[in-house]
C-alpha positions in Angstrom: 65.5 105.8 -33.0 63.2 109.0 -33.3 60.9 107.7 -30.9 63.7 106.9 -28.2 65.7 110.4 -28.8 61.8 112.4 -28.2 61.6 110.3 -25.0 64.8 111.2 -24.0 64.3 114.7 -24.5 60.9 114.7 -22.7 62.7 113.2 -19.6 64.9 115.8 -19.7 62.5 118.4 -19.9 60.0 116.9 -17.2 63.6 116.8 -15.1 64.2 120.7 -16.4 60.3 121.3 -14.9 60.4 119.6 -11.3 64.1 122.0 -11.1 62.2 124.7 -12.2 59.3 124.7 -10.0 62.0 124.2 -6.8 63.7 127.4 -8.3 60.4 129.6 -8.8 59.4 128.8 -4.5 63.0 129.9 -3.5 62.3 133.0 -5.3 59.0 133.7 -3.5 59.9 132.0 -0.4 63.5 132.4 0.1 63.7 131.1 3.3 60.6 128.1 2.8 62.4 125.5 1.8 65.6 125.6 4.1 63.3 125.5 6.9 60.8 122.8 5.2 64.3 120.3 4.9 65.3 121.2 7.9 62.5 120.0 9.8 61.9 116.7 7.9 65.5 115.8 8.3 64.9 116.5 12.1 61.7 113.8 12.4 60.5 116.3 15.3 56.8 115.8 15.6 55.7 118.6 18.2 58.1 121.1 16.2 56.0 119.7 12.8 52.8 120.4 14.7 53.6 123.9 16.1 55.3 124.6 12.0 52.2 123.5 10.4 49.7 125.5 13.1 51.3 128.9 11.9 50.2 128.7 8.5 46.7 129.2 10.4 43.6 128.9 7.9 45.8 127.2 5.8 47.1 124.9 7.8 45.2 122.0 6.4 45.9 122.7 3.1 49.7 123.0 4.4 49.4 119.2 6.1 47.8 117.6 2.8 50.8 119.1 0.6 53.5 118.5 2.9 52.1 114.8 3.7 51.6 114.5 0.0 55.5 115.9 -0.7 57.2 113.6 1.2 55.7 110.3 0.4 56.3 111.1 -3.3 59.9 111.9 -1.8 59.6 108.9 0.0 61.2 110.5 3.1 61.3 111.0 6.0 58.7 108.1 7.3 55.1 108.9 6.8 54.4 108.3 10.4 55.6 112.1 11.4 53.3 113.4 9.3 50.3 111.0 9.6 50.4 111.7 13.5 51.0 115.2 13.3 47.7 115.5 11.6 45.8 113.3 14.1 47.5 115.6 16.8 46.0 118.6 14.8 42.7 118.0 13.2 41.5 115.1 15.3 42.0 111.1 14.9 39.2 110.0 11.9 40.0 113.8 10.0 43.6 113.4 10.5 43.4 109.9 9.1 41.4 110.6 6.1 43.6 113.6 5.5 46.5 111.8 5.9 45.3 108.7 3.6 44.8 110.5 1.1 47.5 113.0 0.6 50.0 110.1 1.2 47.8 108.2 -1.8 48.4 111.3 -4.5 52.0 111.4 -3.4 53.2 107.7 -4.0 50.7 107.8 -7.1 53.3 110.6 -8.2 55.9 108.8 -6.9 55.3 105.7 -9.6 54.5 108.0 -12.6 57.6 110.0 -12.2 59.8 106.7 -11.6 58.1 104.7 -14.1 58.6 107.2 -16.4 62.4 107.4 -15.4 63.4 103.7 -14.7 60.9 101.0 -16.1 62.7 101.3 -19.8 66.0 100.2 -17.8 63.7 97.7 -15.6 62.8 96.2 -18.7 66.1 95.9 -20.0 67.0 93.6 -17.0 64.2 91.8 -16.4 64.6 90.2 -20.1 68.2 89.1 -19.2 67.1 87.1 -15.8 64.2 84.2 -16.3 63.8 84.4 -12.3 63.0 88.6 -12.8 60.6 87.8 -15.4 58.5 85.3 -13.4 58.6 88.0 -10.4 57.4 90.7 -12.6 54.7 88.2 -14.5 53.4 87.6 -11.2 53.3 91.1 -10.1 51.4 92.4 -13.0 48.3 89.5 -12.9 48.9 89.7 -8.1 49.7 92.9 -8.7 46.9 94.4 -6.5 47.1 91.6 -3.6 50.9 92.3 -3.4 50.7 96.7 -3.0 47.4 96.2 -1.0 49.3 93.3 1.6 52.3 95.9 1.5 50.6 99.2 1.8 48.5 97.5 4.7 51.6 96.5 6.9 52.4 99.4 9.4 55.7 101.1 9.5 57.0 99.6 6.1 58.7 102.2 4.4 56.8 103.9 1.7 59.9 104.0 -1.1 59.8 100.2 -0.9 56.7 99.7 -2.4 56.3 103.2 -4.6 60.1 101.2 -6.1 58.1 97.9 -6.3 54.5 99.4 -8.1 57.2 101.2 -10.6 59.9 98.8 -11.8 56.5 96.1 -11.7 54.0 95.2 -14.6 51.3 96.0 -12.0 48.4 98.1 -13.4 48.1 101.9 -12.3 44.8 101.6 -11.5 45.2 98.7 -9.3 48.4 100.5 -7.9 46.1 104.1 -6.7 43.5 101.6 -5.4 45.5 99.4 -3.3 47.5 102.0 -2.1 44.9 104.4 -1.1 42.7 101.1 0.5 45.9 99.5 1.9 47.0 102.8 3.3 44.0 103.4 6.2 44.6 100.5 8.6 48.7 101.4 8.2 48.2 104.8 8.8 45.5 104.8 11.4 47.4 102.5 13.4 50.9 104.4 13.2 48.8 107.6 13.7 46.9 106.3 16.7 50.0 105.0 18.5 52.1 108.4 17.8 49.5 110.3 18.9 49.1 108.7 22.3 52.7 108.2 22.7 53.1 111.6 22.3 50.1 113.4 24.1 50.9 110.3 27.1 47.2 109.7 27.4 46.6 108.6 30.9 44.5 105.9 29.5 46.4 103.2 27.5 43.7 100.7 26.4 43.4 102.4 23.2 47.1 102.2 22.6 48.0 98.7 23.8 44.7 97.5 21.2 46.8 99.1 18.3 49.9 98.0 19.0 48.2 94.3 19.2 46.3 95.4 16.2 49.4 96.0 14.0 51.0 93.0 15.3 48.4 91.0 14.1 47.7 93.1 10.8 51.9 92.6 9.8 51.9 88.4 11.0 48.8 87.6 8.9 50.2 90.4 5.3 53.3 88.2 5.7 51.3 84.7 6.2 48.9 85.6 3.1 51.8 87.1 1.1 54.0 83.6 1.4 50.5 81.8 0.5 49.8 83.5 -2.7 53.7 83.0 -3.7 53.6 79.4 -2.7 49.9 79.1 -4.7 51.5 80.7 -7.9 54.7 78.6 -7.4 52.3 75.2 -7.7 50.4 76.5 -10.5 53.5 76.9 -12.3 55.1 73.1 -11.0 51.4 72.1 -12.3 51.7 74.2 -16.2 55.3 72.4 -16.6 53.6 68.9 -16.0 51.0 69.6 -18.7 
């Protein structure tokens, strides 16, 4: 009982802190985070470019926590931010930098809503046989199944920072997949938003990536329904024994 009442009342004050913290940049900044909403609500990628230029030598720094805040927010999509980088520091910096901010963010993503909703998760997965078989099989494929989903271009990143949480998978395999899964995904969406947007007269590049990404989502979903229907037999095979 003790232990559940401190838990409770270090929720509230991690939920006190995060408030906080919002509070303290409206104070310095008054007029930052109006204009910050305001432009990720809008999706406008030359307006994110020309917002992110005028912070000058900082700029970089400005891209990595921006990227970083809203795929711990989990919106808007990545892709606005991923190509505005390219568009800004170049296709392999603009990548990296993109890779890995979007990395810390949904690692903060699953602290915070492990720390919030995996008690409740619990709760229900030990009522429903079937959820307690999905989240068996997502601690010990845990890995395979945020690497196949991190991997797969244009899926939305609160899908799978929801799935790593409310899972059994490992936090270590969670940062490690994510941050591996999470370069083909974003160079592709970066390379294709960055041409469509700067109209390159050349479109090799871009027709290669859009193949590319085809090919990269068929064959996640092909190996994803393998490893489900190879865990399904091994299962059918346990009962036998």
């Amino acid at each position: 009982m003790k232990q559940q009442m401190g838990m409770g009342v270090l929720k509230i004050g991690a939920a006190l802190a995060i408030v906080l913290l919002f509070v303290i940049i409206h104070l310095i900044a008054p007029g930052f985070l109006p204009e910050l909403f305001t432009l990720l609500a809008s999706g406008d990628i030359p307006a994110t470019v020309e917002y992110i230029r005028s912070f000058g030598e900082w700029a970089v720094v400005f891209a990595f926590l921006l990227t970083l805040f809203t795929n711990a927010l989990g919106f808007p999509p990545a892709v606005i931010f991923s190509t505005a980088n390219v568009i800004l520091f170049g296709i392999i910096p603009g990548i990296i930098l993109s890779c890995v901010a979007e990395t810390v963010g949904v690692t903060i993503a699953f602290v915070l809503m492990r720390f919030y909703f995996r008690e409740a998760a619990e709760k229900a997965i030990a009522k429903s046989p079937f959820l307690a078989k999905v989240d068996q099989y997502s601690g010990s494929k845990g890995f395979f199944i945020m690497l196949i989903g991190r991997m797969v271009p244009y899926l939305p990143s609160a899908i799978m920072n929801a799935v790593g949480a409310l899972s059994s998978i490992r936090f270590r395999d969670y940062v490690l997949a994510s941050l591996v899964g999470k370069f083909p995904s974003t160079g592709i969406e970066a390379i294709i938003g960055h041409d469509i947007i700067m109209q390159q007269e050349n479109n090799t590049r871009l027709i290669i990536v859009i193949i590319a990404a085809g090919i990269l989502i068929y064959a996640a979903i092909h190996y994803e329904k393998r490893l489900m229907h190879a865990e399904a037999a091994e299962h059918e095979m346990e009962k036998k024994e």
